[in-house]
C-alpha positions as CSV (number, residue, x, y, z in Angstrom):
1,X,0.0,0.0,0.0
2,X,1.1,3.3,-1.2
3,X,0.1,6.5,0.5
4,X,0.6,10.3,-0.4
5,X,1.9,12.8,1.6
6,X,2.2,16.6,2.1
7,X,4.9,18.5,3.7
8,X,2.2,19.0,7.1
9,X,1.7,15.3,7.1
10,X,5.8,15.1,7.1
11,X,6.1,17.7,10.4
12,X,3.6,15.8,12.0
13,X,5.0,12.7,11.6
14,X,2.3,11.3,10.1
15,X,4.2,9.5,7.4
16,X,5.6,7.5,9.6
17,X,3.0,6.3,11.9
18,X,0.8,5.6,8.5
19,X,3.7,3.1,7.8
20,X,3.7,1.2,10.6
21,X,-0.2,1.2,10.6
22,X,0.1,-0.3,7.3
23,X,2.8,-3.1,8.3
24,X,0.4,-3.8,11.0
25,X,-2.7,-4.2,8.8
26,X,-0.8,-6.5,6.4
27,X,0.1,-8.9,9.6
28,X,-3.4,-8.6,10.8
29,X,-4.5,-10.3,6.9
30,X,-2.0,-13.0,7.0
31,X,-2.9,-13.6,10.4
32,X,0.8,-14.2,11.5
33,X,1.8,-13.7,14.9
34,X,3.7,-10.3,14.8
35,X,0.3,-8.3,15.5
36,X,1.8,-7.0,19.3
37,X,5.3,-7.0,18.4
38,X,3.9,-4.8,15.4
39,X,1.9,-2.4,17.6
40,X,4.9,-1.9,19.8
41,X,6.7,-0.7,17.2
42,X,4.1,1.7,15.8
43,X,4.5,2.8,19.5
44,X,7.8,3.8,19.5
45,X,8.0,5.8,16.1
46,X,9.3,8.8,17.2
47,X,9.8,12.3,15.3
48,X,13.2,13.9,16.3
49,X,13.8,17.9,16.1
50,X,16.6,18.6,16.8
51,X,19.6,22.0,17.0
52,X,22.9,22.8,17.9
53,X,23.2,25.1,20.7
54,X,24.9,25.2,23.4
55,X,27.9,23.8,22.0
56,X,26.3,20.0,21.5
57,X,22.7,19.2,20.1
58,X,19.4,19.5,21.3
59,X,16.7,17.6,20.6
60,X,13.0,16.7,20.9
61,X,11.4,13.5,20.3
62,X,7.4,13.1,19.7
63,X,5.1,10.3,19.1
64,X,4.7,10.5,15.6
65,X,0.8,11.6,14.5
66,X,0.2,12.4,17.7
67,X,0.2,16.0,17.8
68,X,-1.2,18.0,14.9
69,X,1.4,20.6,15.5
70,X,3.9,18.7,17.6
71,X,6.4,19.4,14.9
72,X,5.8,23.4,15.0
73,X,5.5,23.3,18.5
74,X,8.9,21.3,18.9
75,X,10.4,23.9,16.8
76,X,9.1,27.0,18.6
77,X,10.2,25.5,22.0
78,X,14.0,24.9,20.7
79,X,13.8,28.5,19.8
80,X,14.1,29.4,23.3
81,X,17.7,27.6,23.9
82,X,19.0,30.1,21.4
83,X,17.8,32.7,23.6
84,X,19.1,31.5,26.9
85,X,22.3,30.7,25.5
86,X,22.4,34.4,24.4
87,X,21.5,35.1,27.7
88,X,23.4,32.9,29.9
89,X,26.7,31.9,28.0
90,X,30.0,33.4,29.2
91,X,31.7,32.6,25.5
92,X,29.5,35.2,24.4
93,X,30.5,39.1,25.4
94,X,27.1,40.2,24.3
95,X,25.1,37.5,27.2
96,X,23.9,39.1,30.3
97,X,26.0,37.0,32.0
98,X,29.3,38.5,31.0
99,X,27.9,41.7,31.3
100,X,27.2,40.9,35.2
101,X,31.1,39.1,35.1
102,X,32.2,42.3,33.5
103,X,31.0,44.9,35.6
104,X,29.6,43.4,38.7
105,X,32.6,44.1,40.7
106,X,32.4,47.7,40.0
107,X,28.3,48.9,40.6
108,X,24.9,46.9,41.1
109,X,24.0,45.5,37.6
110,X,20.4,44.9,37.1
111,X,19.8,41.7,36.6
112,X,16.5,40.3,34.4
113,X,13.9,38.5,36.6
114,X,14.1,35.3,34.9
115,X,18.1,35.2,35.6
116,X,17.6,36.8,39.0
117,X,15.4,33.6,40.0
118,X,17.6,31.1,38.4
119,X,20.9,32.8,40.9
120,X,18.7,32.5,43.8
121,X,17.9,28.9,43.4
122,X,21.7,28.0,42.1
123,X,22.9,29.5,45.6
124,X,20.1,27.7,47.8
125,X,21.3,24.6,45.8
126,X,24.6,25.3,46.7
127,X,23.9,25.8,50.3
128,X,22.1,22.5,50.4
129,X,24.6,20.8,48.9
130,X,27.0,22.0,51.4
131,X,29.1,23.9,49.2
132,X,29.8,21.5,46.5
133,X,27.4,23.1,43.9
134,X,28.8,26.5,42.9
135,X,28.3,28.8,40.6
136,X,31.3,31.2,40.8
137,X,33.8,28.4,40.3
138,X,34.6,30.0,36.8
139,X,37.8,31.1,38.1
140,X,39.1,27.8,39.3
141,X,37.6,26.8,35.6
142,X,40.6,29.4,34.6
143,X,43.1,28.3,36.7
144,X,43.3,24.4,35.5
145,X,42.7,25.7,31.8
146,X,39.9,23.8,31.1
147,X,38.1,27.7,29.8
148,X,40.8,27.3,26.6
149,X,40.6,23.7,26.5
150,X,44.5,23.3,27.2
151,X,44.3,21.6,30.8
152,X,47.4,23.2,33.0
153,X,48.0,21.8,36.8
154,X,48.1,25.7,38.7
155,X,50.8,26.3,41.1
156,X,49.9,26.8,44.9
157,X,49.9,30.2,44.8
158,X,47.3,30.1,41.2
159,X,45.6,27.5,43.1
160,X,45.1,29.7,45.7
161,X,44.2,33.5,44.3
162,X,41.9,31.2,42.3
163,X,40.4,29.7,45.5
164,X,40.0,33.5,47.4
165,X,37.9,34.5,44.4
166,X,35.3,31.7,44.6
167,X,31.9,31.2,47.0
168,X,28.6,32.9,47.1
169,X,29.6,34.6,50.1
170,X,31.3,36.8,47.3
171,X,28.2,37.7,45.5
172,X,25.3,40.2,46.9
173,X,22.0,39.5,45.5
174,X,19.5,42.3,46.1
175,X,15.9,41.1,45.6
176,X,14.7,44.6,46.1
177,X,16.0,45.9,43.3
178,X,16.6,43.2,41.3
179,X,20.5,43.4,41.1
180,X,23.6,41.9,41.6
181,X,27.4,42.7,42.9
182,X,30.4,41.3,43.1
183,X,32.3,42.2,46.5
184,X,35.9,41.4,45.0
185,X,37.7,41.7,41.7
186,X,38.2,38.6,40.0
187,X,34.9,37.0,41.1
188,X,33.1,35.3,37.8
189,X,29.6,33.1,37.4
190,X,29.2,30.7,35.2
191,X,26.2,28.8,34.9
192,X,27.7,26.1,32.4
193,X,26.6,23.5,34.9
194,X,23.6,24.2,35.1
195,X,22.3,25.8,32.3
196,X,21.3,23.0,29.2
197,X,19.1,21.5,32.4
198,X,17.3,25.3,32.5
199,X,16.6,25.1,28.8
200,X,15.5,21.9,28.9
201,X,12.9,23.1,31.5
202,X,11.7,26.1,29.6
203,X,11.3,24.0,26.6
204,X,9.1,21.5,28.4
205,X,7.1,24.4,29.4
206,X,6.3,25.7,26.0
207,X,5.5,22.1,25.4
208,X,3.1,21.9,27.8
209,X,1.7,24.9,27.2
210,X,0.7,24.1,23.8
211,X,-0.4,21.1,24.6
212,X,2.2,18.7,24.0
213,X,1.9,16.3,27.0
214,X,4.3,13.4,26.0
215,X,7.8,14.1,24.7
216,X,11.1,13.7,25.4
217,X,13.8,16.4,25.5
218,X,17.5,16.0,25.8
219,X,20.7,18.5,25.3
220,X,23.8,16.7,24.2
221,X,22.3,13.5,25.6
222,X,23.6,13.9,29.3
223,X,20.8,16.3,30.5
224,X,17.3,14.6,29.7
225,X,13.7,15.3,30.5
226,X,10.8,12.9,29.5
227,X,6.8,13.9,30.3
228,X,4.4,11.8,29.6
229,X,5.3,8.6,27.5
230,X,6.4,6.7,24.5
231,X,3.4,5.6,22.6
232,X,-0.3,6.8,22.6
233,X,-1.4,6.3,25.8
234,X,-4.4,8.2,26.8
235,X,-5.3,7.4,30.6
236,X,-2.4,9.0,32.8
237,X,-2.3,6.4,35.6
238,X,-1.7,4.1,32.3
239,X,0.9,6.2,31.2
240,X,2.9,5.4,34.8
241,X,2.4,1.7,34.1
242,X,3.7,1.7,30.3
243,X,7.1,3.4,32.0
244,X,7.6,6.5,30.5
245,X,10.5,6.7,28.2
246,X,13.9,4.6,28.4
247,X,16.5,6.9,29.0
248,X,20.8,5.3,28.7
249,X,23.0,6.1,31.2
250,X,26.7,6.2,29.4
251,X,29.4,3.6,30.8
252,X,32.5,6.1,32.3
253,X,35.1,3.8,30.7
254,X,33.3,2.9,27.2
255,X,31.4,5.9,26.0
256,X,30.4,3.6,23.3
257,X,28.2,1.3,25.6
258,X,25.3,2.1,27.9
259,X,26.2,1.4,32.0
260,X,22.6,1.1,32.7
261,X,18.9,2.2,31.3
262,X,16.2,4.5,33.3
263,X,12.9,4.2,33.2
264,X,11.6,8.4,33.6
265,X,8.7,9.7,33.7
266,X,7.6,13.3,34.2
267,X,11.0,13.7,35.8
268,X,14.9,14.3,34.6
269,X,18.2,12.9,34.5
270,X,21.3,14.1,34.5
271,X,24.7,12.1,34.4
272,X,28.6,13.9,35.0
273,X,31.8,12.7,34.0
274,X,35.4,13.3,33.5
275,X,34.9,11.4,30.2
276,X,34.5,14.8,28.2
277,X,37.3,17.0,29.4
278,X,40.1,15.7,31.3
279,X,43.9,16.1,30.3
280,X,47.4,13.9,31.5
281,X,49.7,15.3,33.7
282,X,53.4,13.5,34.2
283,X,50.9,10.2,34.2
284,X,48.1,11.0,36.1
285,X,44.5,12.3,35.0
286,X,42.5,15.4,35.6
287,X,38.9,15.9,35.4
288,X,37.1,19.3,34.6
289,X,34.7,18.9,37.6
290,X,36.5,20.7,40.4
291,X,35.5,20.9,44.1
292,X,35.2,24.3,45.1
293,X,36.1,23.7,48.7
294,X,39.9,22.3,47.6
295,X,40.2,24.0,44.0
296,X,40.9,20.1,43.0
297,X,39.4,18.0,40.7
298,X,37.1,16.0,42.3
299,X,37.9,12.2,42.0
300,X,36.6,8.8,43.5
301,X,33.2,8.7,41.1
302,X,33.5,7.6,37.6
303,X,29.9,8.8,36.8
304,X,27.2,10.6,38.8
305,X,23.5,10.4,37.3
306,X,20.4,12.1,39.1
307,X,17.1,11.9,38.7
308,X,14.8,15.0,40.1
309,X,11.7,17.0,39.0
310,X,13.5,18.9,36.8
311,X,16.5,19.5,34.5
312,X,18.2,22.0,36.4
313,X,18.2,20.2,39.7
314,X,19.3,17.3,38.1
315,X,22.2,19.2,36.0
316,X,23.1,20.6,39.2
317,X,22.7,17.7,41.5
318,X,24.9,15.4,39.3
319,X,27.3,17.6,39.5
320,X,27.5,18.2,42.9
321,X,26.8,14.1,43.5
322,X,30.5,13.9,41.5
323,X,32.0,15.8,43.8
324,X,30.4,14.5,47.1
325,X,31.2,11.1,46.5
326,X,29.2,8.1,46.8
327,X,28.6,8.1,50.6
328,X,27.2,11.6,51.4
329,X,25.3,11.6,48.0
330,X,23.4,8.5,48.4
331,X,22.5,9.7,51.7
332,X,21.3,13.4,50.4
333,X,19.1,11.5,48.3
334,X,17.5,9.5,51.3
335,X,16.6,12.6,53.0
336,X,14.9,13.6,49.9
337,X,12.6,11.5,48.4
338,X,11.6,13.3,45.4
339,X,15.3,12.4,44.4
340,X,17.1,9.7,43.2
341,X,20.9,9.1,42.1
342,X,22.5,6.2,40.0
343,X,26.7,6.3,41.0
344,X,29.7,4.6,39.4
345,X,32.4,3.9,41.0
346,X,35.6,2.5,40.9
347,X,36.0,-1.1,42.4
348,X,39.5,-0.7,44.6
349,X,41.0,-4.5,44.0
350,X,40.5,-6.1,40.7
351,X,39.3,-3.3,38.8
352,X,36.0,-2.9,37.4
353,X,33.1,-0.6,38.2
354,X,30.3,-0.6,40.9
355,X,27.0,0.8,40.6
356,X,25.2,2.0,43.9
357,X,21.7,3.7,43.7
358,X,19.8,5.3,46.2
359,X,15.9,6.5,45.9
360,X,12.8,5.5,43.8
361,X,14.2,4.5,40.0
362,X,13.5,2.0,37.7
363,X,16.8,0.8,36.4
364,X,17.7,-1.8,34.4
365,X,21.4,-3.1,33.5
């Protein structure tokens, strides 16, 4: 069977799902036993949109047919990552971001409403997180050169100006008027570890509002955010059962292979590792995720995945779950049940890799 097409029936995905439909009539007529395995897979068609920003891609998956204008609406919500990264980025001198960087130190700089929220909740984070989660790291960022991509090991005394320049305790955040100051030279935001998980969440919400109640979103594939599910299932508490969407968590030693799969639902995930930055140094390795109480890199977890309600407290949390360590981060999680955190690390004698979990996830290896 043949069908035409228009270009809408192509956005929407249509096409596609028409195919499948097809393959699953012809089963139904020679009466083989395909039929569920058939449906399954007319389930799992998927359109992709998709756009670099944010120096990797972005992209969001639909149920294709689904939606008359899921495709549109996919596009429209990808817009807005352009803006934030115009916003937000500090490799661009024009972002408000810089501009704070740049000037802060000297006067109150007014600060936009929707930044001004995000800094409040990236310093309560980071005072949850006792310290580990922080924002104005950007000059330790400096200091080990992973800013110009040519790793360097600092000196004490680098190590150390670095150090006196970083912590929130630097920063004044008037919520009077809206504005922020820097109370030394030298301070520096960067909100690189948080900010794909932000985008993600304002993309889900133009989503949402236009309707769009099951997709998937992810930015270079280690920030992820999944509502609704995979497939065209109506009845929410159904939607729970069929499991969301499978989401991969990458192995920390073969970036080729998956360590384990997540099963998410209205909720995110985030994963951290050294795997994407990291330089030798007279034979021994250095991660770009540094701990902002010791200006080191942090070391003892191969990978840190969280799950939370949404993309920027799971950006965040992974990172600071790197950092912590196992121990303390599985036990942040237990005092926070709306959490949940997938860790991998090193096995001390024989080599290999441990996976401890903590909170309500549905993983499978």
């Amino acid at each position: 069977m043949t069908r035409k097409s228009t270009r809408r029936d192509f956005l929407r995905g249509k096409l596609a799902a028409d195919n499948v439909a097809d393959a699953m009539e012809v089963a139904r007529s020679r009466g083989g036993s395909q039929v569920a395995e058939d449906r399954a897979a007319a389930e799992s068609y998927v359109v992709r949109v998709s756009r670099e920003a944010m120096a990797c891609e972005f992209e969001v998956r639909l149920n294709a047919g689904q939606y008359d204008r899921g495709t549109e609406a996919a596009l429209e919500a990808l817009d807005t990552v352009d803006a934030l990264e115009d916003q937000l980025s500090v490799f661009r001198q024009s972002s408000e971001i810089s501009r704070i960087n740049q000037t802060a130190a000297d006067e109150a700089v007014d600060v936009s409403p929707s930044l001004f929220a995000l800094l409040e909740t990236v310093f309560r984070w980071h005072d949850e997180t006792g310290g580990v989660f922080d924002v104005t790291s950007a000059p330790l960022w400096h200091a080990w050169g992973f800013a110009r991509r040519e790793g360097t090991v600092p000196d004490e005394r680098q190590l150390a100006d670095a150090l006196d320049c970083v912590g929130t305790g630097l920063v004044e955040l008037d919520a009077d008027s809206h504005t922020i100051r820097f109370r030394k030279p030298g301070v520096a935001l960067n909100l690189g570890s948080v900010g794909k998980g932000y985008a993600l969440d304002r993309c889900a919400r133009k989503l949402l509002d236009a309707g769009i109640n099951d997709f998937l979103i992810h930015g270079g594939g280690s920030s992820v955010l999944a509502h609704g599910c995979l497939g065209h299932v109506q009845d929410e508490p159904a939607k729970r059962a069929a499991g969301g969407w499978t989401v991969g968590i990458r192995h920390p030693l073969r970036p080729d292979r998956r360590l384990a799969e997540v099963r998410l639902c209205d909720r995110a995930l985030a994963t951290s590792g050294s795997w994407a930055q990291s330089f030798v140094h007279e034979g021994r390795r250095y991660g770009h995720i540094l701990d902002p109480r010791t200006g080191r890199p942090a070391e003892g977890v191969l990978s840190a995945t969280a799950i939370a309600p949404t993309a920027a407290m799971a950006d965040a949390l992974s990172t600071a779950f790197y950092v912590m360590g196992a121990d303390a981060s599985l036990a942040y999680c237990r005092e926070r049940p709306e959490l949940a955190a997938v860790l991998a690390c090193p096995v001390r004698h024989g080599g290999g890799i441990e996976i401890r979990t903590a909170g309500e996830c549905r993983l499978d290896l």
